[in-house]
C-alpha positions in Angstrom: -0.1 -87.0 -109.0 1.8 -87.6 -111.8 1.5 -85.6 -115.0 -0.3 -87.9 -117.0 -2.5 -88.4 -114.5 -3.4 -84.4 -114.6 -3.7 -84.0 -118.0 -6.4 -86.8 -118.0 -8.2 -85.6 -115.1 -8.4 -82.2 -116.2 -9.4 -83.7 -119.7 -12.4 -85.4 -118.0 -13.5 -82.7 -115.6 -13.6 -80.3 -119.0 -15.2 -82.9 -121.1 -18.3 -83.3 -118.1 -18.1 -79.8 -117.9 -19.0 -79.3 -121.9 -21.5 -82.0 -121.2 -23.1 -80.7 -118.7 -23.8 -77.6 -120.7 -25.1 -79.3 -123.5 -27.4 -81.3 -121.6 -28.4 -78.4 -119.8 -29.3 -76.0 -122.4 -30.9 -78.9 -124.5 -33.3 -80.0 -121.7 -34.0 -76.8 -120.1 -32.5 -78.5 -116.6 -31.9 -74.7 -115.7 -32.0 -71.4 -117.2 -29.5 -70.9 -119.9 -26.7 -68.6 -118.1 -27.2 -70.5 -114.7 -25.9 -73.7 -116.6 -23.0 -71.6 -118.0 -22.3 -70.0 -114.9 -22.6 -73.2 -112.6 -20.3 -75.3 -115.7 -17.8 -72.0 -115.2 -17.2 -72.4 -111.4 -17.2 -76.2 -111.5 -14.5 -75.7 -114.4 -12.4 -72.9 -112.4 -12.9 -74.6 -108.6 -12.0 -78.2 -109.5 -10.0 -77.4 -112.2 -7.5 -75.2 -109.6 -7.7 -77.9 -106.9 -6.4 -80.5 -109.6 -3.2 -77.8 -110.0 -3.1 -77.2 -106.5 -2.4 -81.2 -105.8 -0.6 -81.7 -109.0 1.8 -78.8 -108.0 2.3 -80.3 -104.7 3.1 -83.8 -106.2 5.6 -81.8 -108.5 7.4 -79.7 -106.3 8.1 -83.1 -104.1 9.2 -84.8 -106.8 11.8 -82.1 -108.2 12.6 -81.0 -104.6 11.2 -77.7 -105.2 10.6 -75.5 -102.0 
């Protein structure tokens, strides 16, 4: 995964995540600290498995361990 390609996916997943919220709260979907809480561990989970594989494309390209 290239750089660019991180920065703009981690971009979108925070912009959905942000979304999410909003929409949430507005429409009463859930309560309000269940959408915060479930916006959180989206954020944190898929936000740390986009560094996980961007690490991994990194430390191939620059020979890393």
């Amino acid at each position: 995964m290239s750089d660019k390609m991180f920065e703009w996916s981690l971009t979108g997943l925070t912009a959905l995540v942000i979304a999410w919220i909003v929409v949430g709260i507005v429409l009463h979907i859930l309560p309000v600290a269940a959408v915060v809480i479930i916006g959180l561990i989206v954020e944190i989970g898929l936000g740390g498995y986009l560094l996980h594989i961007w690490g991994k494309s990194y430390m191939e390209r620059t020979g890393g361990m």
